[in-house]
N, C-alpha and C positions, 0 to 999 in steps of 0.2 A: 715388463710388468707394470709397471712405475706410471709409462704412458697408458695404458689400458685401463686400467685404474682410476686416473685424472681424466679421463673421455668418461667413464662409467658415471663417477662423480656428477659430472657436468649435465648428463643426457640425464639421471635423476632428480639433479636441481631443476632442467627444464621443466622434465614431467610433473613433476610438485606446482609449478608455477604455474603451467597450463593448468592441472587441476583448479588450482587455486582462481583463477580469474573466468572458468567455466564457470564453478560451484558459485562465486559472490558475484562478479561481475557481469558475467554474461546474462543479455537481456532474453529471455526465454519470450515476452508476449507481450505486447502492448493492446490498449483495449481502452472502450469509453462504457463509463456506468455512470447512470443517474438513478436520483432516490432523495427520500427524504434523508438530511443531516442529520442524523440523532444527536451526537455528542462528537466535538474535536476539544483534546486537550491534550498541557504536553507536563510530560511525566519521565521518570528516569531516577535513579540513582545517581549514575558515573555519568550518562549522558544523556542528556534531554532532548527528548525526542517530542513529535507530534504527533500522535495517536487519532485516527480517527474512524468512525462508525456509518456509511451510509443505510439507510432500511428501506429497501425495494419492493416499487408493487408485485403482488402475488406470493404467493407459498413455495420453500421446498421443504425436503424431505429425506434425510437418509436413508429411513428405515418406512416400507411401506403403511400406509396408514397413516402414520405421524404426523402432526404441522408444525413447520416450524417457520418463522420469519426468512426472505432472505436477506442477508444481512453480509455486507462488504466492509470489511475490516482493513483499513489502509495506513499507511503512517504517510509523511510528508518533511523532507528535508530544506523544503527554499523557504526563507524565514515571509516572504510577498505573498505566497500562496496559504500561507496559515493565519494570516491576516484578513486574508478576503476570508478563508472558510472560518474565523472566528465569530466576524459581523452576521454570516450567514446560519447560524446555529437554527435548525428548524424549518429551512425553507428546501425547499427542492435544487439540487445543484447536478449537475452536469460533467465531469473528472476524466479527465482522460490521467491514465496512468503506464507503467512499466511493470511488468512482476518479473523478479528473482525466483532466480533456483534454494537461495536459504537468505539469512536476515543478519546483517551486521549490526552490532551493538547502535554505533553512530550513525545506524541508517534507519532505525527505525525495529519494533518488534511484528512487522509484514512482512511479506514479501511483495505487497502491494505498495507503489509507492507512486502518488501522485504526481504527477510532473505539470499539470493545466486545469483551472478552473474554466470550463469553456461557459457556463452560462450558468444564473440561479435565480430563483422566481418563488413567489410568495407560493405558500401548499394549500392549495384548493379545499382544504379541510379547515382553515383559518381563513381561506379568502371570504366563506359565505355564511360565517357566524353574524347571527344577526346584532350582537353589541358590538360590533366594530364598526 
């Protein structure tokens, strides 16, 4: 019984573990968005994280009828990559990213989490104001 037991034990801490590294760790999707930057900043209580906003051309919509922005809400953990998307506040940027199945404290409040700035350019709504 003793042995049955200590196996039971074990083959439960597994399956706990496996959950665990499915649910947080595992990369469910990798993907590239661009859009205007709206806003990156970084915020937290216990851990300070990067926060940030792209606003993409065109419209969705939940609920038929409706408009609404589309809007890519992402956090960012490499201190080089929130760097560039600081200078870049406003312009059109390029992200490839990873998304999570859920959101660890010190990893950001997404499940979108940028991994590459692959390119960013002035926003053609600023480029052709005539006082600049």
């Amino acid at each position: 019984m003793k042995k049955f037991l200590s196996i039971a034990v074990v083959i439960v801490i597994l399956i706990l573990v496996v959950f665990f590294w499915w649910r947080y760790y595992f990369v469910f999707g990798e993907g590239v968005k661009a859009g205007n930057l709206n806003f990156f900043v970084k915020k937290g209580y216990v851990f300070k994280t990067y926060e940030g906003r792209l606003i993409q051309d065109g419209f969705k919509s939940a609920t038929p009828g409706a408009v609404q922005s589309n809007e890519f809400e992402f956090s960012v953990t490499d201190d080089s990559i929130a760097a560039i998307l600081e200078r870049n506040s406003g312009k059109i940027v390029e992200l490839r990213y990873k998304e999570y199945l859920s959101t660890l404290p010190w990893r950001g409040m997404s499940n979108y989490i940028v991994i590459e700035v692959i390119s960013t350019e002035e926003s053609t709504k600023t480029k052709n104001l005539p006082y600049q």
